[in-house]
N, C-alpha and C positions, 0 to 999 in steps of 0.2 A: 712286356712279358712278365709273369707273374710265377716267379721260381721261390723256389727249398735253397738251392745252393749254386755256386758260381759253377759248377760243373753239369748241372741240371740245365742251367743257361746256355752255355756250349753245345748242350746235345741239340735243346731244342733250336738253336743257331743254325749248327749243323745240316738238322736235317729241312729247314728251311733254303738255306745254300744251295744243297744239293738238289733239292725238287724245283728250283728256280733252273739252277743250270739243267738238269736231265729236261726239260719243258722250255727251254730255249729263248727263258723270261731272262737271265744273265747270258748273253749268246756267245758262242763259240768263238774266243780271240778278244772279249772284252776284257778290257785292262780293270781289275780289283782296286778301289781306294777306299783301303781303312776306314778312313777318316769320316766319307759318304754313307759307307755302308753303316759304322756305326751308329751314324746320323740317324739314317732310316732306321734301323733297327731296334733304336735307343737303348744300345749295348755298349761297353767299356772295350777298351782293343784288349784287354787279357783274354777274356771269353772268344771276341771274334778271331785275335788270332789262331788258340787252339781249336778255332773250327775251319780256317784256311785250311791249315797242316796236316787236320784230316781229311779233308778233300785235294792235298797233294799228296795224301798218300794212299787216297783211290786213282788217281789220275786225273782228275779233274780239270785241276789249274796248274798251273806251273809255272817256278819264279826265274826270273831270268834276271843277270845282273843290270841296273840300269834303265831296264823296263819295267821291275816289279813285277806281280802277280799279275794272270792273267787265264781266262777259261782255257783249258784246254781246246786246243782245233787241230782235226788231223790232215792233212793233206786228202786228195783223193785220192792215189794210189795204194796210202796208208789205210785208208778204210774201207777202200773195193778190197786189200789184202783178210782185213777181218770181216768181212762179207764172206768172202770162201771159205776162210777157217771156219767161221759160223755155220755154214751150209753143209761142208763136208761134216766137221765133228758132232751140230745139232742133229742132222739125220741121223748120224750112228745112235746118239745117245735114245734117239726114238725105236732103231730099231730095237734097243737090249732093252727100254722103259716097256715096250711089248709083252716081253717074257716076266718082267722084273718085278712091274708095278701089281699090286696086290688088288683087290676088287674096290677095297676101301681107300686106295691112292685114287685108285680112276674117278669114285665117286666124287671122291674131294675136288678134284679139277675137276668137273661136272659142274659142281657146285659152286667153283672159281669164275666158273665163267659166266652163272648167272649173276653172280655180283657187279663181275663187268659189264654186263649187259645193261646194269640200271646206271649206268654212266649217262648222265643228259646230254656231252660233249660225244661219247658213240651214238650214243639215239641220233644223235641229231647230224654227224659223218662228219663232224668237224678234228676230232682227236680219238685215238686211247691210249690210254695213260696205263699203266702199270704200277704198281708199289713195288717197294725192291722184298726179295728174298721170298716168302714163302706165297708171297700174294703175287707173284707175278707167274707167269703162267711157263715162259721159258725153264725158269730157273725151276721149278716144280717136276720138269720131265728130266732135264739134265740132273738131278740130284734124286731121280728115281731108276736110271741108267743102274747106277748102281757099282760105277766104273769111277775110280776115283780121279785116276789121274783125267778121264773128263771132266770130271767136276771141278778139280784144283785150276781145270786151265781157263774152263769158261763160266766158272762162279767164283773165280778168284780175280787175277791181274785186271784180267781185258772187260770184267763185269759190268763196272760203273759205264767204261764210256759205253759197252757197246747198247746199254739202257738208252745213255744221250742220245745217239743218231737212231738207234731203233724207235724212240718214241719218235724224234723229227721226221724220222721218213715214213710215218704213217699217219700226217696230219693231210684233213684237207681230201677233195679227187675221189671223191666217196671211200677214200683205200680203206679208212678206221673199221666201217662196215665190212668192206669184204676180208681183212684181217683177221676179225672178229670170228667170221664165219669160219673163215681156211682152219682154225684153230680147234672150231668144232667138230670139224670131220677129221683133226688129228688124234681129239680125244676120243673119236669113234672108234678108229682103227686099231688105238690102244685098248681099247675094251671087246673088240673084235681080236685082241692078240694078234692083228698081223703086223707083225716089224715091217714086210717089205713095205706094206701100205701106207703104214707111219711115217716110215725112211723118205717113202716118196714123197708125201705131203708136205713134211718139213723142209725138203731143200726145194722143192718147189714155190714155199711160202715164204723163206728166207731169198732165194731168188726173184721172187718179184720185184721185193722191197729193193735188191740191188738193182736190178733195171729200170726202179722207177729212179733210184738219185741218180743213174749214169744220162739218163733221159732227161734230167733237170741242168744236170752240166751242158748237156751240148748243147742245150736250147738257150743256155748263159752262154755258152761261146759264137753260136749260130746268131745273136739280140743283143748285141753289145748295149743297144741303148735299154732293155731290158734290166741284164746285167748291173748297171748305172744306177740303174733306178733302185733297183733291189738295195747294191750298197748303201746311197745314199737315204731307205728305208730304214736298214740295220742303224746308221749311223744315228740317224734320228731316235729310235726304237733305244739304243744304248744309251744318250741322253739322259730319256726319258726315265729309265730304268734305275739308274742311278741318281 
């Protein structure tokens, strides 16, 4: 890496870290070693660690005594929990982003999404990805709601991870495509001004995504030697990564 200053080095650290883990290239429950990482990185642990500490203080990783650093993983009840929250408060923020968003917001998403669209990983149904904050298409309606305390709750705490498993649960299964789509006919209905229409699309399109991971667990609990396989995938995959 070819920096100005040791703090320039941390960002770009940073935000390396973090698109690794949101992209499930560092995966969920992998243990963090310093030591490796700065191997790979060919970074100093000053730098790496101030870029840990700010990805435990989006929720990312989390240090536990004894175990060290490690990706954040939620449980599944913990993440079907923010699935709902997502579904209920994302739809609200669509319906107020109806009334709220300006001709020149709409356009902007418009225009968000043909950016996504040249994504070769969507062309091709394999991913899509997201950049965080203004380039991502959630955070764009939620922070046009115009309701703060929605915004503090779902562009603040719960932001990063709910980036993690939203980008995982839309690899793969043609979903990236039809994701893609669902989003366009959300920005219609925002440029149509109908909130109900919005409202509906949005918990419809955050509801899928949940019933596709609950579909993936019981067909892990229903395929144990599946199940098996998978792990000892990750395991390998984790290796590898490190």
């Amino acid at each position: 890496m070819s920096v100005d200053s040791p703090r320039t080095l941390s960002d770009q650290l940073f935000e390396k870290l973090q698109h690794a883990i949101v992209r499930g290239d560092l995966a969920a429950g992998m243990r963090l070693s310093e030591a490796e990482l700065a191997s790979r990185y060919g970074v100093s642990r000053g730098p790496l660690r101030e870029a840990i500490h700010r990805l435990e203080s989006r929720k990312l990783v989390v240090r536990t005594p004894h175990s060290g650093t490690k990706v954040v993983s939620l449980g599944q009840n913990e993440l079907l929990d923010i699935y709902q929250i997502r579904e209920v408060l994302e739809g609200l923020a669509c319906r107020l982003a109806a009334t709220k968003m300006s001709t020149s917001q709409i356009d902007q998403l418009y225009r968000l999404l043909e950016s996504h669209q040249q994504q070769s990983d969507l062309q091709e149904g394999i991913a899509y990805f997201q950049q965080e904050g203004d380039l991502d298409f959630h955070y764009r309606i939620v922070t046009g709601s115009g309701n703060q305390r929605l915004i503090d709750t779902l562009c603040g705490e719960l932001y990063h991870q709910i980036r993690m498993y939203r980008y995982q649960a839309s690899t793969g299964g043609n979903r990236p495509v039809h994701a893609f789509n669902e989003h366009q006919h959300i920005v219609d209905a925002l440029a149509d001004g109908d909130g109900e229409m919005a409202e509906l699309l949005m918990r419809r399109h955050i509801r899928t995504s949940r019933l596709r991971l609950e579909k993936t667990w019981n067909n892990s609990r229903s395929n144990p030697v599946s199940a098996v396989n998978k792990n000892n995938k990750t395991e390998e995959r984790q290796e590898t990564v490190l």
